[in-house]
GULOVO-979644 format. One record per atom (N, C-alpha, C): x, y, z. Coordinates in nm, 4 decimals. Layout:
! GULOVO-979644
[atom [X, Y, Z]]
...
! end
This chain:
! GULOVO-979644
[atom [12.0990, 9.6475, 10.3997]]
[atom [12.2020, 9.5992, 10.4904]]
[atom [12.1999, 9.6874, 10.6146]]
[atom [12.1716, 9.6308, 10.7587]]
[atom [12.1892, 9.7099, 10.8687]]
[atom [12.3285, 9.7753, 10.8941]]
[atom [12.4319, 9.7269, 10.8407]]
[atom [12.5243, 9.7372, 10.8888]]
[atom [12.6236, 9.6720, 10.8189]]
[atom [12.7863, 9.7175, 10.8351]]
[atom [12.8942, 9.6377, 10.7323]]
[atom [12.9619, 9.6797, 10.8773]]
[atom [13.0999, 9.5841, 10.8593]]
[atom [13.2037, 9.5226, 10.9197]]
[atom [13.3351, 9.6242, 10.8609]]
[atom [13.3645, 9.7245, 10.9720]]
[atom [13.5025, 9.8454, 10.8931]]
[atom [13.5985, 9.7777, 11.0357]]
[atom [13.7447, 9.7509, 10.9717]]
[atom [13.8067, 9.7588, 11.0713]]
[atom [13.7657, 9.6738, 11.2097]]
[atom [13.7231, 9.5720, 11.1663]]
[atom [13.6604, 9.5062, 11.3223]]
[atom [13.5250, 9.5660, 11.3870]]
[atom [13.4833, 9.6421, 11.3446]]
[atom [13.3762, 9.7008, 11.4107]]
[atom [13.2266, 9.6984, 11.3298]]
[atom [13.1284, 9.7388, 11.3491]]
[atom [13.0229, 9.7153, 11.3150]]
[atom [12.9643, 9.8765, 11.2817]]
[atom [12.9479, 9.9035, 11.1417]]
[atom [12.9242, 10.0306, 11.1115]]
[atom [12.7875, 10.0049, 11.0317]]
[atom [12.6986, 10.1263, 11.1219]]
[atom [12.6005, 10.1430, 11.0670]]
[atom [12.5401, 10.2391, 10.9622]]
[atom [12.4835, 10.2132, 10.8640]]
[atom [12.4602, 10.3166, 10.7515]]
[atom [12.3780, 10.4232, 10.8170]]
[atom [12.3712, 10.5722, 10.7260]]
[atom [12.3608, 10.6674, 10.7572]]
[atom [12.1831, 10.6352, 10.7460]]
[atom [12.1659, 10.5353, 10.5782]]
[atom [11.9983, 10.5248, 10.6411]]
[atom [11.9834, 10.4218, 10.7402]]
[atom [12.0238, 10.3728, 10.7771]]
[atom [11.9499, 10.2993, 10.8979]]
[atom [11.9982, 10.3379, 11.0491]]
[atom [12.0932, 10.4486, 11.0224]]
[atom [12.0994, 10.5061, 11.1803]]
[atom [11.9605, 10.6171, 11.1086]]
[atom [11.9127, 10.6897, 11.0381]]
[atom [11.8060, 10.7576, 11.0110]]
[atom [11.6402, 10.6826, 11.0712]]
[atom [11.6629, 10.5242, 11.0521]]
[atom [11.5293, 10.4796, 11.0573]]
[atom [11.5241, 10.4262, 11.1730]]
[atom [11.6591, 10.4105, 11.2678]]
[atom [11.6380, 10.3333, 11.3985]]
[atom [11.5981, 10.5087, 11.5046]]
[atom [11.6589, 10.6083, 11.4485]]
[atom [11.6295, 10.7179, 11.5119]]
[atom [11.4909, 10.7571, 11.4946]]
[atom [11.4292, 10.7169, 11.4273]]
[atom [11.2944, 10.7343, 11.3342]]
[atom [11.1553, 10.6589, 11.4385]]
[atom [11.2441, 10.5614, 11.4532]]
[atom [11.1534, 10.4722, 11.5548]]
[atom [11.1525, 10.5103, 11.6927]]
[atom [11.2828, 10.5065, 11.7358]]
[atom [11.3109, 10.5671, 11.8478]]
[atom [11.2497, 10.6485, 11.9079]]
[atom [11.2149, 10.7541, 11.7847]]
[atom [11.1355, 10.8722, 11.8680]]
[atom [10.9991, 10.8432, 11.9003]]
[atom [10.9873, 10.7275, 11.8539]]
[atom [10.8629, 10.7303, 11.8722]]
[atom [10.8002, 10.5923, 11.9793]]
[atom [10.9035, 10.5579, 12.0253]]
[atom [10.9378, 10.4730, 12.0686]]
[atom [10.9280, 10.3243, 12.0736]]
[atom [10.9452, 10.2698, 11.9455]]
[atom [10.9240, 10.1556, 11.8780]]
[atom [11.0058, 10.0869, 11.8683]]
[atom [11.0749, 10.0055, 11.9081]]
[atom [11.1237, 9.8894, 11.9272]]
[atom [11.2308, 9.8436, 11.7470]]
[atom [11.2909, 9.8557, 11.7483]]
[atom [11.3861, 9.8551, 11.5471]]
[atom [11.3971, 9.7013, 11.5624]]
[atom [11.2793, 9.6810, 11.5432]]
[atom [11.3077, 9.5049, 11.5039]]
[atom [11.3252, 9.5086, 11.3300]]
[atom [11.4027, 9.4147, 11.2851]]
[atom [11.4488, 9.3749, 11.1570]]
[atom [11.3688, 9.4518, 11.0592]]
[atom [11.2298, 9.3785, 11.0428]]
[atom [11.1255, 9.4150, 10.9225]]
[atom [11.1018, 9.5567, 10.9956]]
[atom [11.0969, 9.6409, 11.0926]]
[atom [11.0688, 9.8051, 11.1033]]
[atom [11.1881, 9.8512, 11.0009]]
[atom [11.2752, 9.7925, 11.0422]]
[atom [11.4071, 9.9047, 11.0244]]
[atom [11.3910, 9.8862, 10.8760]]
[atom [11.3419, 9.7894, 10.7860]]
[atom [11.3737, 9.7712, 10.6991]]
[atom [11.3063, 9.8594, 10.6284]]
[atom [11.1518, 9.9004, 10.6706]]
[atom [11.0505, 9.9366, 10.6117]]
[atom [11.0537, 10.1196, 10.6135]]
[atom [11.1821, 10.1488, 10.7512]]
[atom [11.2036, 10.2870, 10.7756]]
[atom [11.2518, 10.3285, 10.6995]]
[atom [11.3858, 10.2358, 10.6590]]
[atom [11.4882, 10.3001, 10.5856]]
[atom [11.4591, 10.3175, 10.4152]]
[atom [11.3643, 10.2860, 10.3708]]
[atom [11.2925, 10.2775, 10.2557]]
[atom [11.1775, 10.4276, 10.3089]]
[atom [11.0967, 10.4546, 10.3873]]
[atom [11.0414, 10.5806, 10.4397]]
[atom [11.1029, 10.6927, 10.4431]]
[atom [11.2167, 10.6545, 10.5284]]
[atom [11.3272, 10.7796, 10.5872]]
[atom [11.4362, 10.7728, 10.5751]]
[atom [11.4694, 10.6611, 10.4969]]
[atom [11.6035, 10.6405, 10.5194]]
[atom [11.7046, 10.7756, 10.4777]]
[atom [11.6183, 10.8426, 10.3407]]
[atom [11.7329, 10.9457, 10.2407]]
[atom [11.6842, 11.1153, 10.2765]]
[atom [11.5985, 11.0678, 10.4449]]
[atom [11.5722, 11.1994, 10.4687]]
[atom [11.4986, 11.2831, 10.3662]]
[atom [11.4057, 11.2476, 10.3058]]
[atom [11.2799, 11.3267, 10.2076]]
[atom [11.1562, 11.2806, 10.2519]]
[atom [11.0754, 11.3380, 10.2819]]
[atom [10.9099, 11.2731, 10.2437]]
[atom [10.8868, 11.2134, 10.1659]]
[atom [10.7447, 11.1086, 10.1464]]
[atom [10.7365, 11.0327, 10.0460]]
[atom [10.5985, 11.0000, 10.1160]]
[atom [10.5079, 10.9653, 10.0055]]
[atom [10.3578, 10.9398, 9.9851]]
[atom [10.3946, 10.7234, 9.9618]]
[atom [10.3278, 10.6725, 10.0169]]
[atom [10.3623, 10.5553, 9.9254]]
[atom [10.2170, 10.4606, 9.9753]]
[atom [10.2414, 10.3726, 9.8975]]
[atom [10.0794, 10.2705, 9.9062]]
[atom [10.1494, 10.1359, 9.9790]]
[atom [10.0445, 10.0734, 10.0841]]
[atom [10.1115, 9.9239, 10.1771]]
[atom [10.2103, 9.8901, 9.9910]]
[atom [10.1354, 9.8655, 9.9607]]
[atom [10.1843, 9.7694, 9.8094]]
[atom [10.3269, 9.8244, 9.7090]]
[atom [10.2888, 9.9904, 9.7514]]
[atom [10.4203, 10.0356, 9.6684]]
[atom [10.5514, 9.9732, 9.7742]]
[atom [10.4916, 10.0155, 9.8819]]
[atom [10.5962, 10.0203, 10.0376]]
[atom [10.6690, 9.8325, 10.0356]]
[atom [10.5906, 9.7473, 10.0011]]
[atom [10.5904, 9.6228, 9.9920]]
[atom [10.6934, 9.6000, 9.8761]]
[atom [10.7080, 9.6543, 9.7170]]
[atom [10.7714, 9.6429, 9.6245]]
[atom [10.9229, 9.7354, 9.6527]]
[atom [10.9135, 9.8053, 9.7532]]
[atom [11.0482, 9.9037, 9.7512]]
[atom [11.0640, 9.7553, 9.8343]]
[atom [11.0631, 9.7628, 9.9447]]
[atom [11.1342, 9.7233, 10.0071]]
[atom [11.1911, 9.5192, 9.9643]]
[atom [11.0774, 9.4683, 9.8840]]
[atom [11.1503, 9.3738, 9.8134]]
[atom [11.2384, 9.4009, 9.7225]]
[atom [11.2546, 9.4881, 9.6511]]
[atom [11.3265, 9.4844, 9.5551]]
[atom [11.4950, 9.5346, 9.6705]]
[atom [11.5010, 9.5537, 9.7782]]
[atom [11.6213, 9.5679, 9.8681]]
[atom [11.6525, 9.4057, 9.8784]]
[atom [11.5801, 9.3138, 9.8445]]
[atom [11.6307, 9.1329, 9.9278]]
[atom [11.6139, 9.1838, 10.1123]]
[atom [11.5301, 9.2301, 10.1573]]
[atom [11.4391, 9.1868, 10.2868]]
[atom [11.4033, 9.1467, 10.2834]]
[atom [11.2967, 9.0225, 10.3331]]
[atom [11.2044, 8.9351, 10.3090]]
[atom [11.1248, 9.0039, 10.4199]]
[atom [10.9939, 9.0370, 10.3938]]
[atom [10.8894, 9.1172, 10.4301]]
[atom [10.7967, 9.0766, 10.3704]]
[atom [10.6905, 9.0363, 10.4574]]
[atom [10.5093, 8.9743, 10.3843]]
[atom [10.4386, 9.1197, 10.4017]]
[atom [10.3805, 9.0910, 10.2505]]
[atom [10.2523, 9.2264, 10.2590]]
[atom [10.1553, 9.2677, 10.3991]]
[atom [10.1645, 9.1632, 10.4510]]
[atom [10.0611, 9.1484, 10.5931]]
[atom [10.1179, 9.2297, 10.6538]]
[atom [10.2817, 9.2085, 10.6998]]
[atom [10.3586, 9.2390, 10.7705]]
[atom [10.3256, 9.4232, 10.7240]]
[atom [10.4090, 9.4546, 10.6422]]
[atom [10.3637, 9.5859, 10.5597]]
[atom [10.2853, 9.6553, 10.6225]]
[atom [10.1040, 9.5932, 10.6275]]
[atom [9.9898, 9.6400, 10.6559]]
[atom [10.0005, 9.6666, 10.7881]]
[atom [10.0755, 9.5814, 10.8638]]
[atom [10.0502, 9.6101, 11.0170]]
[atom [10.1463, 9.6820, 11.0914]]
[atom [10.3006, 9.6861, 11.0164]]
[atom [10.4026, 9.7931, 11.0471]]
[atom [10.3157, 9.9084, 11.0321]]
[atom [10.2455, 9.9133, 10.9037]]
[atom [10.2362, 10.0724, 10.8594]]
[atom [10.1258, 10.1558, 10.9634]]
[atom [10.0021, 10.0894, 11.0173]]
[atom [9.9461, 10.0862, 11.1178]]
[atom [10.0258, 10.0962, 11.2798]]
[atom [10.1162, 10.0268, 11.3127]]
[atom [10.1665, 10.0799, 11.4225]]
[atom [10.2157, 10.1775, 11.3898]]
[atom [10.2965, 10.2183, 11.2804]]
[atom [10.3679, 10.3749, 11.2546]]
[atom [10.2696, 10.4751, 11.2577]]
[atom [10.0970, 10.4599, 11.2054]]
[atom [10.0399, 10.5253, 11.2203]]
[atom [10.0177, 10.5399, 11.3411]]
[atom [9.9939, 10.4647, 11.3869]]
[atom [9.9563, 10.4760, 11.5761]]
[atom [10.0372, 10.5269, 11.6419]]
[atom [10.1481, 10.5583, 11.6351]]
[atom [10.2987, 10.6020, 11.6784]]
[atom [10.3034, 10.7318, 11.6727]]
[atom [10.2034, 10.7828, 11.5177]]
[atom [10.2525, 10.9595, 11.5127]]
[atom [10.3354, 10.9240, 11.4258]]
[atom [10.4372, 10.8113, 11.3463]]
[atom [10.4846, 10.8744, 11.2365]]
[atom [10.4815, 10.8804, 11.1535]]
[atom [10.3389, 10.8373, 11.0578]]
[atom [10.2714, 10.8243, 10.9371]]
[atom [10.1569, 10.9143, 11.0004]]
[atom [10.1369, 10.9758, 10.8848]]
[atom [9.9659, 11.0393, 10.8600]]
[atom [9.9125, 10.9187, 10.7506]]
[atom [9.7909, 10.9041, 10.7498]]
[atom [9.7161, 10.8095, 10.6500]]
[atom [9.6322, 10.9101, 10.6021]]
[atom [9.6360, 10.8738, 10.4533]]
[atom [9.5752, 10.9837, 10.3682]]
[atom [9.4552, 10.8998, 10.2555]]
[atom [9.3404, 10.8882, 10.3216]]
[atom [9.2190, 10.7730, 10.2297]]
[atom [9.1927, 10.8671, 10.1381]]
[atom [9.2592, 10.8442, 10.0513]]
[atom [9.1556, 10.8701, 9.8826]]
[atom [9.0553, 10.8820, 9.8038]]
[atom [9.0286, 10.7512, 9.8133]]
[atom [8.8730, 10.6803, 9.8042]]
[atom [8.8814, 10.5515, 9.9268]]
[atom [8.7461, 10.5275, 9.9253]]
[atom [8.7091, 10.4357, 10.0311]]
[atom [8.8113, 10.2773, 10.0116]]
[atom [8.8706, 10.3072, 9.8863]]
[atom [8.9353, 10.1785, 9.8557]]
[atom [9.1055, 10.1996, 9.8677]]
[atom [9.1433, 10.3172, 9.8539]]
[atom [9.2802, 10.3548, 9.8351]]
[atom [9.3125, 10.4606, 9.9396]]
[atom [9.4439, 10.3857, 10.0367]]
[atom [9.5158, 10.4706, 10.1286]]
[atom [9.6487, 10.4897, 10.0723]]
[atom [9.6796, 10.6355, 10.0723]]
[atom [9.8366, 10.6336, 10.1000]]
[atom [9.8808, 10.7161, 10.2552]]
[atom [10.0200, 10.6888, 10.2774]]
[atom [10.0868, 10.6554, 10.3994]]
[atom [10.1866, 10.7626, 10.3576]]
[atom [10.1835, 10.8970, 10.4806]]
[atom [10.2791, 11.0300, 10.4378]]
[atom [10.3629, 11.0393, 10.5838]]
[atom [10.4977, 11.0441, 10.5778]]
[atom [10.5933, 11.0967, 10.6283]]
[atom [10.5999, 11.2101, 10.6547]]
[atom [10.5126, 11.2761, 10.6283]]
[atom [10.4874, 11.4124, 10.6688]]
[atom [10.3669, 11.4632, 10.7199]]
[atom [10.3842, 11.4141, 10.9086]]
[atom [10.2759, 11.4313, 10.9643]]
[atom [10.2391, 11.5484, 10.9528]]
[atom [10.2355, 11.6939, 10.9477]]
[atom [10.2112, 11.8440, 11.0098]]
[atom [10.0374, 11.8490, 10.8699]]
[atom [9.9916, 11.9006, 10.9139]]
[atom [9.8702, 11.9240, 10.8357]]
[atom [9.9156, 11.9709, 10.7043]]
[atom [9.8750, 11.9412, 10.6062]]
[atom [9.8984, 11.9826, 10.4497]]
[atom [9.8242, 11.9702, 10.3541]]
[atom [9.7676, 12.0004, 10.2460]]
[atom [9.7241, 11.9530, 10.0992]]
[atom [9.7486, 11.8966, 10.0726]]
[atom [9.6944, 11.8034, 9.9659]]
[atom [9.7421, 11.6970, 9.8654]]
[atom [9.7116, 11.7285, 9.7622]]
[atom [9.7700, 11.7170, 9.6381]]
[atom [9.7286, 11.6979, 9.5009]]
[atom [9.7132, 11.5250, 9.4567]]
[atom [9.6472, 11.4976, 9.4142]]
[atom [9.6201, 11.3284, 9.3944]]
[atom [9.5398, 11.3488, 9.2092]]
[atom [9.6863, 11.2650, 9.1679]]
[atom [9.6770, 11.2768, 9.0368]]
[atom [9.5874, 11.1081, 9.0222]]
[atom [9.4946, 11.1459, 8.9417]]
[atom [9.4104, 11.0490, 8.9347]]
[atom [9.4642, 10.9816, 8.7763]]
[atom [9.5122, 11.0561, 8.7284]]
[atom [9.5848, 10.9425, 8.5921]]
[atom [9.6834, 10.8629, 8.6159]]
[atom [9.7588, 10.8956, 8.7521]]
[atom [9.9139, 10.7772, 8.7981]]
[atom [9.8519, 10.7520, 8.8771]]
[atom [9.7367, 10.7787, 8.9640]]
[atom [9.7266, 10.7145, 9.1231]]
[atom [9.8033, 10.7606, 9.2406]]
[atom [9.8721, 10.8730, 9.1894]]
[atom [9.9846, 10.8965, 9.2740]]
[atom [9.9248, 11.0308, 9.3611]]
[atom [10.0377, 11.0683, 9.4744]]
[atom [9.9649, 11.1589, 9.5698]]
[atom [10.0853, 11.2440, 9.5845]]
[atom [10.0982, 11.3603, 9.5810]]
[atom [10.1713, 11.4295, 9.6394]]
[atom [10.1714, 11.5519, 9.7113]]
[atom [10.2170, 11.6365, 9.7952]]
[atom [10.1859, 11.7638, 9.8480]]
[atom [10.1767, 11.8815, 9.7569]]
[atom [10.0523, 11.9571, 9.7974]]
[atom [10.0227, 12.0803, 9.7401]]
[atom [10.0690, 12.1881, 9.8130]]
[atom [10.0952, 12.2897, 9.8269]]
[atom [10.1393, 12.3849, 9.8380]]
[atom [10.0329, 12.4340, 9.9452]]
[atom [10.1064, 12.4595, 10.0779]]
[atom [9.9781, 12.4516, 10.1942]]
[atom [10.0197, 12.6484, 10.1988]]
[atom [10.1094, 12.6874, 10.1816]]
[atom [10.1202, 12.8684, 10.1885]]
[atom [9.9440, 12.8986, 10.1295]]
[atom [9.9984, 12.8441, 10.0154]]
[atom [9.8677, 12.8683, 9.8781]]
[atom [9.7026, 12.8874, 9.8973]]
[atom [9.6721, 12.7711, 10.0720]]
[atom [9.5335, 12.7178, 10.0525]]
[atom [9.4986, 12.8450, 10.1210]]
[atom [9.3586, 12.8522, 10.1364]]
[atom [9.3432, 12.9719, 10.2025]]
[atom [9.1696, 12.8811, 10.2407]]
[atom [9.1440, 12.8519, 10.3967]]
[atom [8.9945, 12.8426, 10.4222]]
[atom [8.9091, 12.8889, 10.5398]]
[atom [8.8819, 13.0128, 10.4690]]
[atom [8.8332, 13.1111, 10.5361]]
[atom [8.6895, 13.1110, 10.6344]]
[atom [8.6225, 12.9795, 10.5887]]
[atom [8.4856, 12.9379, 10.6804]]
[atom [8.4641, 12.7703, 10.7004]]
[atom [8.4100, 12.7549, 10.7998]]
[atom [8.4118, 12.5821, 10.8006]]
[atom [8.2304, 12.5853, 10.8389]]
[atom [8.1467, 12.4792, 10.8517]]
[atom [8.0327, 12.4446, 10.8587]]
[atom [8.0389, 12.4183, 11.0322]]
[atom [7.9372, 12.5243, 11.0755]]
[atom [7.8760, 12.4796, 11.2032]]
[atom [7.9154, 12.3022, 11.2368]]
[atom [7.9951, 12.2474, 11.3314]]
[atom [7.9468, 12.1335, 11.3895]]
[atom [7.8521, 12.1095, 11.4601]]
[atom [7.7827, 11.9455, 11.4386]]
[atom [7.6618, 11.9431, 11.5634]]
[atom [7.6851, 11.9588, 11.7210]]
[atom [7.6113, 11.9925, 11.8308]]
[atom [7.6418, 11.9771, 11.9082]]
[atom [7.6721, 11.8914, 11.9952]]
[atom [7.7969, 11.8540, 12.0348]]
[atom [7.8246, 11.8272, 12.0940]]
[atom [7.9682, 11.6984, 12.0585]]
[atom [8.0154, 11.8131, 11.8903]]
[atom [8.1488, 11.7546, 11.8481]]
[atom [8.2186, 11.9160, 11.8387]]
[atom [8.3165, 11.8247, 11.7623]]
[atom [8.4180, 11.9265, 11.7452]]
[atom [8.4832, 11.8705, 11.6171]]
[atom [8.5867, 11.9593, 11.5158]]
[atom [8.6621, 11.9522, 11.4580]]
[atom [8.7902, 11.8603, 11.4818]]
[atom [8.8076, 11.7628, 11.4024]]
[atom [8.9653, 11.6728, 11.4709]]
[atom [9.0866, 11.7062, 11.3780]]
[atom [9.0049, 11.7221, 11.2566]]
[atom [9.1317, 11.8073, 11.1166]]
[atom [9.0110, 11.8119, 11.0098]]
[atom [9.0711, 11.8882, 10.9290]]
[atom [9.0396, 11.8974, 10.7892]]
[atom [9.1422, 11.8390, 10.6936]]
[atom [9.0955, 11.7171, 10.5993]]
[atom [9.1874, 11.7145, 10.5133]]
[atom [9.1174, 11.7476, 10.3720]]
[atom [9.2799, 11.7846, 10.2548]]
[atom [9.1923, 11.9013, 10.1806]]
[atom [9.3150, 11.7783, 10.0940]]
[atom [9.1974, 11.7423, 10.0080]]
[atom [9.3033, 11.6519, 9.8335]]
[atom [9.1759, 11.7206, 9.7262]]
[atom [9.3197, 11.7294, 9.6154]]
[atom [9.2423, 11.8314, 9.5039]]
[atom [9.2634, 11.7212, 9.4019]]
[atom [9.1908, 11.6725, 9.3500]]
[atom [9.1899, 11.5711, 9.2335]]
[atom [9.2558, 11.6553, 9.0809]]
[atom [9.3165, 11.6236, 9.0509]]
[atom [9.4346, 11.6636, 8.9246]]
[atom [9.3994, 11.5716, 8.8289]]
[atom [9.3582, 11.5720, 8.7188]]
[atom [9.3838, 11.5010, 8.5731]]
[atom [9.4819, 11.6044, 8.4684]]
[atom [9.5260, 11.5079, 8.4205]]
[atom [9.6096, 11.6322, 8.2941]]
[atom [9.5378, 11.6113, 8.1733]]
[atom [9.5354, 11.7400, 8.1563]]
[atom [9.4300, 11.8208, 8.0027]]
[atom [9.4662, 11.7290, 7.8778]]
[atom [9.3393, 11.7439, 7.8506]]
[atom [9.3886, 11.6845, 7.6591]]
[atom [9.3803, 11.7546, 7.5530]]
[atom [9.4100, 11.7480, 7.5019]]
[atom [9.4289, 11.8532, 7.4262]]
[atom [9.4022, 11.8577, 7.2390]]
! end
């Protein structure tokens, strides 16, 4: 719900003044399906890792009506925007982080799931000569996790 009716007036929730500010900064336009897709991102003020498809099931299960397409191509302008990092996995699996600043991942390969590793922790003390006439754009560092059997 964007908004409820107090007293004659039009009051907006704390997550969706979170996700129209969200856009804002970045200067994106809070049409319906953004705001909807923010406030499920940002709305509760935490980070969150999520897949087009997980992002697609939160936000149906709110009663938005939002097409997966739609999903795919919000999540892409947010990337383009600066306020998603995209985090490819494998050549087949992206997840989509709210927490642009450079970081680790741990990517548990028994849930599929992705979450931040502890960036104090990493330590990388040498990188490989580039060819000439590149440069470095980032390093991203995911540590594949299975849990032991025992």
């Amino acid at each position: 719900m964007l908004y409820e009716i107090k007293k004659g007036r039009a009051v907006i929730s704390i997550k969706t003044k979170r996700a129209i500010d969200w856009l804002s900064s970045a200067y994106l336009r809070p049409t319906r399906q953004r705001i909807a897709l923010a406030e499920v991102l940002v709305g509760d003020d935490n980070h969150r890792h999520v897949t087009a498809e997980s992002l697609f099931d939160s936000v149906k299960s709110t009663g938005d009506p939002v097409s997966l397409a739609t999903v795919y191509n919000t999540l892409a302008a947010f990337c383009d925007a600066g306020l998603l990092q995209e985090v490819t996995v494998d050549g087949s699996r992206s997840y989509f982080d709210t927490n642009t600043h450079d970081h680790p991942h741990f990517y548990w390969e028994d849930t599929h799931t992705l979450t931040d590793a502890p960036a104090h922790q990493l330590r990388i003390t040498q990188l490989p000569e580039v060819p000439e006439g590149a440069e470095i754009g980032s390093v991203d560092v995911i540590i594949r996790l299975r849990r032991k059997t025992v």
